[in-house]
C-alpha positions as CSV (number, residue, x, y, z in Angstrom):
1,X,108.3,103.8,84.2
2,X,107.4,107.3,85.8
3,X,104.8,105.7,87.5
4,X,103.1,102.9,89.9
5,X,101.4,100.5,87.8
6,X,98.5,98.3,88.6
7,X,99.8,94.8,89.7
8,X,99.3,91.5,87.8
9,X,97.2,89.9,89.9
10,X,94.4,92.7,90.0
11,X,94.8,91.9,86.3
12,X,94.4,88.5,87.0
13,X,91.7,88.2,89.5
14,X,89.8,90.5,87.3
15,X,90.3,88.7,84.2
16,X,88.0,85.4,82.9
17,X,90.1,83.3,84.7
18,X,89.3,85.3,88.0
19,X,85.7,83.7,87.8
20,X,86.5,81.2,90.0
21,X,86.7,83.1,93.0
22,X,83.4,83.3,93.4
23,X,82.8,80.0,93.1
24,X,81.2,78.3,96.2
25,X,84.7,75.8,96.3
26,X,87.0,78.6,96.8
27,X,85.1,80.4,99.2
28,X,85.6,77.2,101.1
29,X,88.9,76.6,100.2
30,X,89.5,80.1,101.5
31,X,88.3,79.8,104.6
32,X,89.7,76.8,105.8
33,X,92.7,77.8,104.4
34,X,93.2,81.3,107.3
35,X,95.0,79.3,110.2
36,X,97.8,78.5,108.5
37,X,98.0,81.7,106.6
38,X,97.9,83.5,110.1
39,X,100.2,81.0,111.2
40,X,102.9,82.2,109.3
41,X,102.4,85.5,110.5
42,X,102.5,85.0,113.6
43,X,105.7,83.3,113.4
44,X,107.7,86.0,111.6
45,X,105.6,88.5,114.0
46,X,107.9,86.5,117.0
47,X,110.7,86.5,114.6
48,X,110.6,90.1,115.4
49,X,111.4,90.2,118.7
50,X,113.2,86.9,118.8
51,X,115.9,86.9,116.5
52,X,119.4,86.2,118.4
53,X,117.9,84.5,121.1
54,X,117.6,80.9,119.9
55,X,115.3,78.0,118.4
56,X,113.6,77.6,122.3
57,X,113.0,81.4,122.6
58,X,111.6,82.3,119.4
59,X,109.0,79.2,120.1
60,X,108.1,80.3,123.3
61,X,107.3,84.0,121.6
62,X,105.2,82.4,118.9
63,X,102.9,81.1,121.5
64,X,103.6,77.0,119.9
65,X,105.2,73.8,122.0
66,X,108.7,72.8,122.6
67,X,109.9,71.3,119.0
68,X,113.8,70.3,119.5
69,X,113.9,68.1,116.2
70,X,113.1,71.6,114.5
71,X,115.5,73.3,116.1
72,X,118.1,73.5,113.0
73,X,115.3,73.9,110.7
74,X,114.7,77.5,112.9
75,X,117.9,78.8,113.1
76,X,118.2,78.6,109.6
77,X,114.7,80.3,108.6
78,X,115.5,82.8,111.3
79,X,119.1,83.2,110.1
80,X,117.3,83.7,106.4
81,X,114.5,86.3,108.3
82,X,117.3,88.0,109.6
83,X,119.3,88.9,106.1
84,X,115.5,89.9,104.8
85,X,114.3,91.8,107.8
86,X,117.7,93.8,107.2
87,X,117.2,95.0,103.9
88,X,113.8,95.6,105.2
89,X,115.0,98.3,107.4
90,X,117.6,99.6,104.9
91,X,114.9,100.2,102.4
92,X,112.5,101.9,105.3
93,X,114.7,104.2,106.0
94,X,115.8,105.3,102.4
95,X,112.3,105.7,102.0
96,X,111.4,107.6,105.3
97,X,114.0,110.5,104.3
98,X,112.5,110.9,100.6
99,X,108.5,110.6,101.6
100,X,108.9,112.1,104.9
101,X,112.5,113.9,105.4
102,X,112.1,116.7,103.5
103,X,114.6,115.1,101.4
104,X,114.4,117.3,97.4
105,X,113.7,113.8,95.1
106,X,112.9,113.5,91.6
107,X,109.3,112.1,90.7
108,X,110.8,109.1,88.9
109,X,113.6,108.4,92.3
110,X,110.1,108.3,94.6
111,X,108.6,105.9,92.0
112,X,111.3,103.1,92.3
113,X,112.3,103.9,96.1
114,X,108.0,103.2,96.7
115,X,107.9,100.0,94.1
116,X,111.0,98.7,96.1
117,X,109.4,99.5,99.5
118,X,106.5,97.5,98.9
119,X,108.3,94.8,97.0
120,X,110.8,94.3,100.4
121,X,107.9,94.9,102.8
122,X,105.7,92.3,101.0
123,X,108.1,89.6,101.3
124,X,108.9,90.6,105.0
125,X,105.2,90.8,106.2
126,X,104.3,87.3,104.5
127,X,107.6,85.2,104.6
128,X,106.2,81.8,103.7
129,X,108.5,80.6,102.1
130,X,110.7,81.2,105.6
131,X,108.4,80.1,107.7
132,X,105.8,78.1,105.6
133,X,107.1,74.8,106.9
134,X,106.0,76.0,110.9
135,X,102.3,76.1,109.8
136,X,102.1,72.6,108.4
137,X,104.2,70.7,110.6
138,X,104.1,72.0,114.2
139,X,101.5,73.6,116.5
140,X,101.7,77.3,116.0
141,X,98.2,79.3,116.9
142,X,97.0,82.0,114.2
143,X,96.9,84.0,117.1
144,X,98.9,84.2,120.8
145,X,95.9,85.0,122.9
146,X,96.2,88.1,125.7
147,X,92.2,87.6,126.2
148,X,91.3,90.3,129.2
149,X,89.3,88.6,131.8
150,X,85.7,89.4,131.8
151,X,85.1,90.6,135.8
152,X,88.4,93.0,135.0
153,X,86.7,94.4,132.0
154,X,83.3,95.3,133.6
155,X,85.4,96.9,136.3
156,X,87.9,99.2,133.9
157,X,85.7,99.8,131.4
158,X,82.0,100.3,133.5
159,X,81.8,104.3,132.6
160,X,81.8,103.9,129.1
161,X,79.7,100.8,129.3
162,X,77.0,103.6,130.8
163,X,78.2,106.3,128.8
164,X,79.6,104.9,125.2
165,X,80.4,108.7,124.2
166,X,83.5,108.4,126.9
167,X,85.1,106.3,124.0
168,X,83.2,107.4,120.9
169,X,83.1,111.3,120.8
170,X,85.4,113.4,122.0
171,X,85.1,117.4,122.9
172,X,85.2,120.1,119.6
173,X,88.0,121.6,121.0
174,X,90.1,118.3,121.3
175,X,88.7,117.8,117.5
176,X,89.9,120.9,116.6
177,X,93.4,121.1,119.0
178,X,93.9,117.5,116.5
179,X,93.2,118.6,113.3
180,X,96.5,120.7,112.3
181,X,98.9,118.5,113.1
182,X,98.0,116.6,110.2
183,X,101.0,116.1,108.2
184,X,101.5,115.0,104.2
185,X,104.0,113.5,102.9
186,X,105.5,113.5,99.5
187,X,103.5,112.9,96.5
188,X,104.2,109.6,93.8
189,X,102.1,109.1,90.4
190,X,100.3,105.8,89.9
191,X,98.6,105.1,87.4
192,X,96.2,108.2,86.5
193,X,96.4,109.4,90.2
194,X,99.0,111.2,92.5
195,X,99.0,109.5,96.1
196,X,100.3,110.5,99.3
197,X,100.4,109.6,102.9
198,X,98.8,111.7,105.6
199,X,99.4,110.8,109.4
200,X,98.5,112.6,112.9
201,X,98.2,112.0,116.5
202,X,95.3,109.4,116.8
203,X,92.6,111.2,118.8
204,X,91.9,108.0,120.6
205,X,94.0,107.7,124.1
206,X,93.9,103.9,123.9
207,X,95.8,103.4,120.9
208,X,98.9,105.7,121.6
209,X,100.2,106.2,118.3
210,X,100.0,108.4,114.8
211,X,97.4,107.7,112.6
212,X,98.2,107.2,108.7
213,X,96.2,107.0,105.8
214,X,96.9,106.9,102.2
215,X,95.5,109.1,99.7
216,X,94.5,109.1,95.9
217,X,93.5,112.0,94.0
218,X,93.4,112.7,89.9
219,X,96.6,113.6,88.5
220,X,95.0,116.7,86.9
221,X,93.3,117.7,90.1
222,X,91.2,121.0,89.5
223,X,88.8,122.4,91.8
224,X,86.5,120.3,95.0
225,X,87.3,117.1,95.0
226,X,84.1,114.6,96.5
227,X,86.2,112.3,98.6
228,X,85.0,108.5,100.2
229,X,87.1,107.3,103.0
230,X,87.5,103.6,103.2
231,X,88.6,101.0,105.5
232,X,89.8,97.4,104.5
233,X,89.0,94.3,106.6
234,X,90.8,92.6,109.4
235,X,94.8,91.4,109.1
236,X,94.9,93.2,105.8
237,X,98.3,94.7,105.6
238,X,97.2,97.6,103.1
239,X,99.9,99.2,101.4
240,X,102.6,97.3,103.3
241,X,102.3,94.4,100.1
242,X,102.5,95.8,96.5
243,X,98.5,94.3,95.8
244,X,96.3,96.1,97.9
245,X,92.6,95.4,96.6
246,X,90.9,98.4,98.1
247,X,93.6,100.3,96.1
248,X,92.9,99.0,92.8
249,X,88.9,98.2,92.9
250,X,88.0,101.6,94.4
251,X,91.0,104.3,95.0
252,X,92.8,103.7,91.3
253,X,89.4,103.0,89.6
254,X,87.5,106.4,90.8
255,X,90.2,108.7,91.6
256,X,91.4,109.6,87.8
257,X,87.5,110.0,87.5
258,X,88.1,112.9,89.6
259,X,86.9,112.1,93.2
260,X,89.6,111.9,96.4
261,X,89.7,108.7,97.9
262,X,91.3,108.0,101.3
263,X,92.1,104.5,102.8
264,X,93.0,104.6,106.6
265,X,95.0,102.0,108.6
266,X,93.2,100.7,110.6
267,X,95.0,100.6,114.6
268,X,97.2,98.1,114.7
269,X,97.0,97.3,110.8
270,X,99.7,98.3,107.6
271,X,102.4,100.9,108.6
272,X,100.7,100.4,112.4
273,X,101.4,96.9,113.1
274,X,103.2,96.5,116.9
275,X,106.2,95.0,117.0
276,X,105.6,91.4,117.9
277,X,102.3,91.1,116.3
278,X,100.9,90.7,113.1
279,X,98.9,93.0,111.4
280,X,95.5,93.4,113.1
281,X,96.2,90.7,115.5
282,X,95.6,92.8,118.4
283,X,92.0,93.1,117.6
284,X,91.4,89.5,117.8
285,X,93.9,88.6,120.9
286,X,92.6,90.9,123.5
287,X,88.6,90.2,122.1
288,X,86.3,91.8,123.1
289,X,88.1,94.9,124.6
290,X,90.6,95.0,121.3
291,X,87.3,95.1,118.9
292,X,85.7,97.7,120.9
293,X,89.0,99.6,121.1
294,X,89.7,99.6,117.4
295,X,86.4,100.8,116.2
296,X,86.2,103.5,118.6
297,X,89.6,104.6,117.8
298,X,89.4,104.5,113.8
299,X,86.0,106.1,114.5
300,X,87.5,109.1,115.9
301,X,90.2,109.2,113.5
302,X,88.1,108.7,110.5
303,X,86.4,112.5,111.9
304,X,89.6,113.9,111.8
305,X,89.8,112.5,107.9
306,X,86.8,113.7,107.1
307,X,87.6,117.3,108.6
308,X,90.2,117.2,106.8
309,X,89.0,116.6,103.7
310,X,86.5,119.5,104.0
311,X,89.0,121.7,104.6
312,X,91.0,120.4,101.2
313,X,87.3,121.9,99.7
314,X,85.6,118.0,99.2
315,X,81.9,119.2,98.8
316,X,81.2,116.1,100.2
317,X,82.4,113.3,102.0
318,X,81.3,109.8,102.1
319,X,82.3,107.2,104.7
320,X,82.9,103.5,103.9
321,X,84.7,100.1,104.6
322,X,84.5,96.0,104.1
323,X,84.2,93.2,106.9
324,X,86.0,95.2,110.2
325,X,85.8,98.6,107.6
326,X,82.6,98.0,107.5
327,X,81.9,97.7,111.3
328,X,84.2,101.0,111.5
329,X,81.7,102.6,109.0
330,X,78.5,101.7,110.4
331,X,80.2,103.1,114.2
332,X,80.6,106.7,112.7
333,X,77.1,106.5,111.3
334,X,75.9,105.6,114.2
335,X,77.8,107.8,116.4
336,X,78.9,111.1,114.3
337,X,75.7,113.4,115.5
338,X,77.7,113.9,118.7
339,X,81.2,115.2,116.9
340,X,81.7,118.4,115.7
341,X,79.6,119.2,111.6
342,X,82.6,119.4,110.0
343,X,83.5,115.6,111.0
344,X,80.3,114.5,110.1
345,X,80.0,112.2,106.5
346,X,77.3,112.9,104.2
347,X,76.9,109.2,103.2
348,X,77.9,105.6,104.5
349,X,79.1,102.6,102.6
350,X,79.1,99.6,104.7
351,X,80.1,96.3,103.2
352,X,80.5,92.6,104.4
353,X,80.2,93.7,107.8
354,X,78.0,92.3,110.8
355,X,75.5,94.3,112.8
356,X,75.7,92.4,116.0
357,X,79.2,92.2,117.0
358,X,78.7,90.3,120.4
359,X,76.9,87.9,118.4
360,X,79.6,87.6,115.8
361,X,82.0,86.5,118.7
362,X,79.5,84.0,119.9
363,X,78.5,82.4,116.3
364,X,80.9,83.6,113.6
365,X,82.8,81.1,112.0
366,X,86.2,83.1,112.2
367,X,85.2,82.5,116.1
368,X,86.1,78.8,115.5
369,X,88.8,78.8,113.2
370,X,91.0,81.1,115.0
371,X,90.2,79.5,118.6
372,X,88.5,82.2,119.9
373,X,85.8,80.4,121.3
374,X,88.0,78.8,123.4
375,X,90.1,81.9,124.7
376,X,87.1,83.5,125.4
377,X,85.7,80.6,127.7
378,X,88.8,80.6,129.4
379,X,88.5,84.1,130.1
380,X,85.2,84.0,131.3
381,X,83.5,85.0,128.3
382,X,80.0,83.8,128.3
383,X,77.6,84.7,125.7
384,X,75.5,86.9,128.3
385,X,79.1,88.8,129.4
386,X,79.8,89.5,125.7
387,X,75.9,90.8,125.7
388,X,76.9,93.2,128.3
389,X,79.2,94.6,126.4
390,X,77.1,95.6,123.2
391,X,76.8,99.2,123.7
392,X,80.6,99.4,123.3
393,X,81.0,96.4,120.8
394,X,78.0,97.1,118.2
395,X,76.8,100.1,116.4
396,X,74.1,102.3,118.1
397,X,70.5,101.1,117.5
398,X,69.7,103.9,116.0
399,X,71.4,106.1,113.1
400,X,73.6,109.7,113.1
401,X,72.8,109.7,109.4
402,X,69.9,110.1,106.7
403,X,69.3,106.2,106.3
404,X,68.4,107.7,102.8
405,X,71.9,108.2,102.7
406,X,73.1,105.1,103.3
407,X,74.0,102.0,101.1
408,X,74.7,98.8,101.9
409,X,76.2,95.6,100.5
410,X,76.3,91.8,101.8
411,X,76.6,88.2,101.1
412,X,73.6,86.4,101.7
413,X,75.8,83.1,102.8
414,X,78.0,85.1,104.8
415,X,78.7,83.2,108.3
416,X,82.1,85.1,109.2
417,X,80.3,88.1,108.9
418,X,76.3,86.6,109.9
419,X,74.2,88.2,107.1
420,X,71.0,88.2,109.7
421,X,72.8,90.0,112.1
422,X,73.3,93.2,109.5
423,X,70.0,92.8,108.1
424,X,68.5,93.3,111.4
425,X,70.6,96.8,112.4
426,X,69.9,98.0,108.5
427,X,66.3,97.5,109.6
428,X,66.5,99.1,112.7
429,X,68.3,102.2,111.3
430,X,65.2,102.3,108.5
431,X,67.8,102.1,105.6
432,X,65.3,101.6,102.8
433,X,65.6,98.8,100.9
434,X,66.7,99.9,97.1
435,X,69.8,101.2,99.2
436,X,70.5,97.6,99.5
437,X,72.1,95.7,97.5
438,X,72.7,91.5,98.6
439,X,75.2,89.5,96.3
440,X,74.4,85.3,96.8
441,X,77.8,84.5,97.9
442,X,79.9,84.4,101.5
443,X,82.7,86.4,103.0
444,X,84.9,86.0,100.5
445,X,82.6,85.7,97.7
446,X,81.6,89.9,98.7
447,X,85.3,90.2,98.6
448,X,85.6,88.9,94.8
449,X,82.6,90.5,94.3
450,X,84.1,94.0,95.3
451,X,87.2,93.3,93.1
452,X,85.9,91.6,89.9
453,X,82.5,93.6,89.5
454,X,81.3,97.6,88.9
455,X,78.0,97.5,91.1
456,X,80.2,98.8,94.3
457,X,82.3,101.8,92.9
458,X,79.7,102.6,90.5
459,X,77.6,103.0,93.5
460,X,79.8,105.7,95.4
461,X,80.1,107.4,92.0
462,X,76.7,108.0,91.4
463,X,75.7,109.0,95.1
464,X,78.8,110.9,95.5
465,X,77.4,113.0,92.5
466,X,74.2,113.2,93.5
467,X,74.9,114.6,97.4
468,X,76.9,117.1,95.0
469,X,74.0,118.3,92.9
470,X,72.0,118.0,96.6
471,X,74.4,120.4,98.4
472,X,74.8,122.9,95.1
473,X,71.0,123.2,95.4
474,X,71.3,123.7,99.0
475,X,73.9,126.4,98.7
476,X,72.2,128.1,95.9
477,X,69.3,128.2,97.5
């Protein structure tokens, strides 16, 4: 096939039979169900770093208790790690020199070497088969904890606590210094869309590394393309496994419609994961400074996206994400009036996402299951500390953006993401309410929702369009 093809399950989850993840059940199921999927993770994230040095060692890296009756158990899942993380490598650096080497490749070779990639790096970032047998009969975390303390935060991080725009907004000329080193890689076809990868230095000095995104556009591209950038939610590995739902649901389904959509990783997440730690895992393990650090970092890197897209001739540009994407969103609607125009969105698309972060952290349920409540404590973490920290945690009180222009989408059971706590910043920001939209369901009901319905992506279509007709008017006028 000259071309990437929409995965079974998307077929799947989107068929009659995919009904039942909506259902109240799953949801639970679901939920219950993320310790020992982040278990496993975290065990072949130590596997990283740990493979040669022993049973003992690689137990000590995972953050979990002395276990010498699994000791030959280990050695042989890390022995089997070690053959797959191998061809892992082999295959990244086949496909580094065609995508990124300049390297003269057919369309058909950068098919197979990308369907290969993602088949190898699926099975390496989510070996649980390997490593399945660690979640359920030994003590490893979901997450090894590096929670800052809370005096050592107020004291590094009290300027920006009094002036938020020391981590949110950055200089035009720094914008502008950023903005051509954006580099593209080679194209490959999927299905009804070409797709590339774009990365750059992140703009952010606390992440330290380049910033990539992944790109969709119509395979018969002609003329201004209106382009939504969209983030996915926490620990999602993005393009890193051959299913990516924000790929299918939204990128795939709108671009051969003719629009340009971009899906960032977020810092630490996909192609940015640290060595040593899962995807996203940061972001949780040094809570709250890692949450605060993330969405100030992909806010400032989704400006330099949406510069970039104007200058590709996107008439406009619309701004989006789900759960931690939607945090990221509602931060560059909230904080964009002090960037440069050109890295300002025309519209927002938050979805799943809470409005009060430093509540979140004191009452979200993902608080609980992942023992965050109990790092936090340790680290002196009370509720009023995390308070102190809103102006760097949640998004401004008041809006950057036309609330006109902005539409949202929730669970009204969502306790991961606390539906209240959304509700309340939509109210403060005036977003009227046909803009929107609340699906009965929880977290990972808005996530089936999202993937099995039209409501969302018909949604950007439609205001895409009209901020279109708006700005032809404009012009014309």
């Amino acid at each position: 096939m000259d071309h990437l093809e929409t995965p079974a399950v998307h077929r799947l989850m989107t068929s009659p039979a995919g009904r039942l993840l909506t259902s109240r059940p799953f949801e639970a199921f679901k939920t219950q169900l993320l310790p020992r999927e982040f278990a496993v993770v975290r065990a072949r994230a130590a596997a990283d770093v740990a493979l040669g040095d022993g049973p003992e060692a690689f137990l000590r890296e995972v953050g979990a208790p002395p276990a010498p009756h699994l000791h030959d158990r280990i050695e042989r899942a890390l022995a089997k790690y070690a053959r797959l993380r191998e061809a892992y490598d082999e295959t990244m650096t086949r496909w580094e020199s065609v995508f990124w080497g300049g390297y003269e490749s057919r369309p058909d070779e950068r098919v197979a070497i990308e369907r290969e990639r993602r088949t190898v790096s699926q099975k390496r970032a989510k070996p649980t088969d390997i490593f399945g047998f660690l979640a359920t009969e030994h003590l490893v975390p979901s997450v090894k904890f590096e929670t800052p303390n809370a005096d050592a935060a107020r004291s590094r991080w009290h300027h920006e606590l009094a002036e938020p725009e020391r981590l949110y907004g950055f200089a035009e000329s720094r914008a502008t210094e950023e903005f051509p080193r954006v580099e593209r890689s080679a194209t490959v076809r999927g299905p009804g869309t070409v797709e590339f990868l774009l990365r750059f230095t992140s703009p952010s000095p606390h992440v330290g590394e380049n910033a990539t995104a992944r790109v969709y556009e119509p395979d018969d591209a002609d003329g201004d393309l209106p382009t939504v950038i969209f983030h996915s939610g926490w620990g999602m590995f993005d393009d890193q496994l051959v299913y990516w739902p924000e790929e299918e649901y939204l990128a795939r389904a709108l671009a051969p419609e003719g629009y340009r959509v971009i899906l960032p990783d977020a810092p630490w997440h996909g192609r940015r994961e640290l060595l040593g730690r899962y995807s996203g895992e940061p972001y949780i393990a040094r809570a709250p400074v890692g949450l605060f650090t993330l969405y100030s970092a992909a806010a400032l890197e989704t400006a330099v996206l949406v510069d970039w897209a104007r200058t590709e001739g996107a008439p406009v540009v619309g701004v989006g994400g789900v759960s931690l994407g939607g945090s990221i969103a509602l931060h560059v609607g909230g904080r964009c009036s002090d960037w440069p125009e050109s890295m300002q969105p025309d519209l927002l698309f938050p979805v799943g996402m809470p409005g009060g972060i430093d509540q979140t952290l004191v009452a979200g349920e993902l608080t609980e299951l992942l023992a965050l409540d109990s790092a936090l404590d340790a680290a002196g973490w009370t509720g009023d500390a995390l308070h102190e920290f809103a102006p760097l945690l949640n998004p401004p009180k008041d809006p950057s953006i036309d609330p006109e222009r902005v539409f949202s989408f929730v669970g009204t059971r969502d306790e991961i993401a606390p539906t209240q706590t959304a509700q309340t910043l939509l109210d403060a920001w005036g977003v009227p309410a046909a803009n929107r939209r609340e699906w009965d369901c929880g977290h990972f009901g808005v996530m089936a929702n999202l993937v099995r319905g039209t409501e969302f992506p018909a949604t950007v279509r439609q205001e895409l369009d009209a901020a279109v007709r708006t700005e032809r008017k404009t012009v014309s006028a």
